[in-house]
C-alpha positions in Angstrom: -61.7 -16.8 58.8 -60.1 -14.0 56.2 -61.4 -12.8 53.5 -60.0 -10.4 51.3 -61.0 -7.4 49.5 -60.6 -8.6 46.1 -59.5 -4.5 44.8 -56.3 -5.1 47.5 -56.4 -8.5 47.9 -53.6 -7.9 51.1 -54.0 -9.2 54.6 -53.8 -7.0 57.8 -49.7 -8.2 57.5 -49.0 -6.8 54.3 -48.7 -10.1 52.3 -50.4 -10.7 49.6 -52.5 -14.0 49.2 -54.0 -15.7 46.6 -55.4 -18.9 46.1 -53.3 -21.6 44.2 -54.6 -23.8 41.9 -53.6 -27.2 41.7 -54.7 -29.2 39.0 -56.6 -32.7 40.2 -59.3 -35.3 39.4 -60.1 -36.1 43.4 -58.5 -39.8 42.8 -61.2 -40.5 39.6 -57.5 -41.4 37.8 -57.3 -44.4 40.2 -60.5 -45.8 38.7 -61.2 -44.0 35.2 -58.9 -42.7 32.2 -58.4 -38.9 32.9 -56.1 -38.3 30.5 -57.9 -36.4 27.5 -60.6 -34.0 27.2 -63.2 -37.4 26.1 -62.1 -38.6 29.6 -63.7 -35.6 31.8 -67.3 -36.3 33.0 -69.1 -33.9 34.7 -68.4 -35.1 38.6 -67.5 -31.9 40.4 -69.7 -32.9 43.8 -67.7 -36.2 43.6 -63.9 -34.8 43.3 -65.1 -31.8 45.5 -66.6 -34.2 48.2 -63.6 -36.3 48.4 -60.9 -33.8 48.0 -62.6 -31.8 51.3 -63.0 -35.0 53.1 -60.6 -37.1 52.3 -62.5 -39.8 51.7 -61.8 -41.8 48.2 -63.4 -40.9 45.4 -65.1 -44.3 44.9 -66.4 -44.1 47.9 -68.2 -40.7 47.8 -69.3 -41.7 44.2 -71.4 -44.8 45.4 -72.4 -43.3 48.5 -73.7 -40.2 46.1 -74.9 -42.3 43.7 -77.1 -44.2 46.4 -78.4 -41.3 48.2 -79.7 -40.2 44.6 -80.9 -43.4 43.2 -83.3 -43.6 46.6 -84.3 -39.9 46.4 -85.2 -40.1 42.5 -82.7 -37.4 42.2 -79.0 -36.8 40.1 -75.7 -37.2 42.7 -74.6 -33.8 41.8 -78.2 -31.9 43.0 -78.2 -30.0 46.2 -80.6 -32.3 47.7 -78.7 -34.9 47.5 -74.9 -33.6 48.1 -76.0 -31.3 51.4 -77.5 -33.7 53.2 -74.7 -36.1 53.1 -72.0 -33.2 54.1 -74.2 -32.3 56.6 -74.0 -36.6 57.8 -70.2 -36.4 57.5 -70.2 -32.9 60.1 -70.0 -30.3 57.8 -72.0 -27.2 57.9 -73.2 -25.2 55.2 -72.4 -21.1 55.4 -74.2 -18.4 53.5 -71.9 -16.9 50.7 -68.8 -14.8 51.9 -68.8 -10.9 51.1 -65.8 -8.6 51.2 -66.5 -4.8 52.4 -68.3 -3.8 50.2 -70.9 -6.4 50.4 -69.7 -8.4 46.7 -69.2 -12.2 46.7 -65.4 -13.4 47.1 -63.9 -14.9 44.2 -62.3 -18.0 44.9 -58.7 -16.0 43.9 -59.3 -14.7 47.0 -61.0 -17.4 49.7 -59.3 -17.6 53.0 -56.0 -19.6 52.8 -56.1 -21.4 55.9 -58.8 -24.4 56.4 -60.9 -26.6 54.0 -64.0 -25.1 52.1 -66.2 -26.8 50.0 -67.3 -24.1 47.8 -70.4 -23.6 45.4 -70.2 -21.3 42.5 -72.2 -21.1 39.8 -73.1 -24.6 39.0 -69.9 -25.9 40.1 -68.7 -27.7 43.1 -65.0 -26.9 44.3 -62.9 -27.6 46.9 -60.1 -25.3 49.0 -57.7 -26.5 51.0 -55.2 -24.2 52.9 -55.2 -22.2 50.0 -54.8 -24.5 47.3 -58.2 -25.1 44.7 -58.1 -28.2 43.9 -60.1 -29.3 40.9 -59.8 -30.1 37.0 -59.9 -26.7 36.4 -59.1 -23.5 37.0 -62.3 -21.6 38.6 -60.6 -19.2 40.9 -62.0 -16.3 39.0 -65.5 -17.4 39.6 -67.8 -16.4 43.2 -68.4 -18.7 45.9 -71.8 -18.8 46.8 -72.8 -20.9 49.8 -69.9 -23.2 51.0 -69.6 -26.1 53.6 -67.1 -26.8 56.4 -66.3 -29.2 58.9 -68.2 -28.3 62.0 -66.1 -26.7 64.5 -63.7 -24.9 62.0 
């Protein structure tokens, strides 16, 4: 894993990496209108979930939504969400720090592998360098993130 130092932001080879962001609603368009602000609910765990596993997003929202309704808890708390990343082999990781110690804004997240990253309230998802979500958060921290065990 490579993280950058977000004042150079260059790798060991001299190239400069970024994250891309790639705008996407985790497959919520195959099942739900998406197409103006009204549309957006707030369902970062689910699109994050299903753009890190690969599951569908219909699936990860009932599973969630199950887990939640037999806890007495919301889909999108921690205690709900970790435990079923943990169920599908993921493992959670304590936030990344460049040099210096700081948190590594998602601009700057490793480009190779899949992350499921929390920031400040928000669940996101990296994959080989690409953020995929609704929105454009690579300028926030990641806090504690989840991978596949093994990677």
């Amino acid at each position: 894993m490579v993280f950058t130092d977000s004042l150079f932001n260059i790798r060991i080879t001299g190239k400069l990496i970024m994250v891309t962001y790639t705008k996407s609603h985790g497959g919520r368009e195959n099942y739900y209108p998406v197409n103006h602000k009204k549309d957006l609910v707030h369902d970062c765990t689910i699109r994050a979930i299903a753009h890190g596993t690969g599951q569908d997003y219909m699936v990860v929202y009932n599973e969630l939504f199950e887990r939640a309704q037999n806890i007495g808890d919301l889909p999108n708390a921690r205690k709900t969400y970790e435990p079923y990343l943990i169920e599908l082999g993921w493992q959670k990781h304590s936030p990344a720090k460049n040099a210096r110690g700081k948190k590594i804004r998602l601009k700057n997240w490793d480009t190779e592998g899949t992350y499921v990253i929390l920031t400040s309230r928000h669940l996101t998802c990296i994959k080989d360098g690409v953020l995929l979500d609704n929105w454009d958060c690579r300028a926030w921290c990641g806090n504690s993130y989840y991978t596949p065990k093994g990677k």
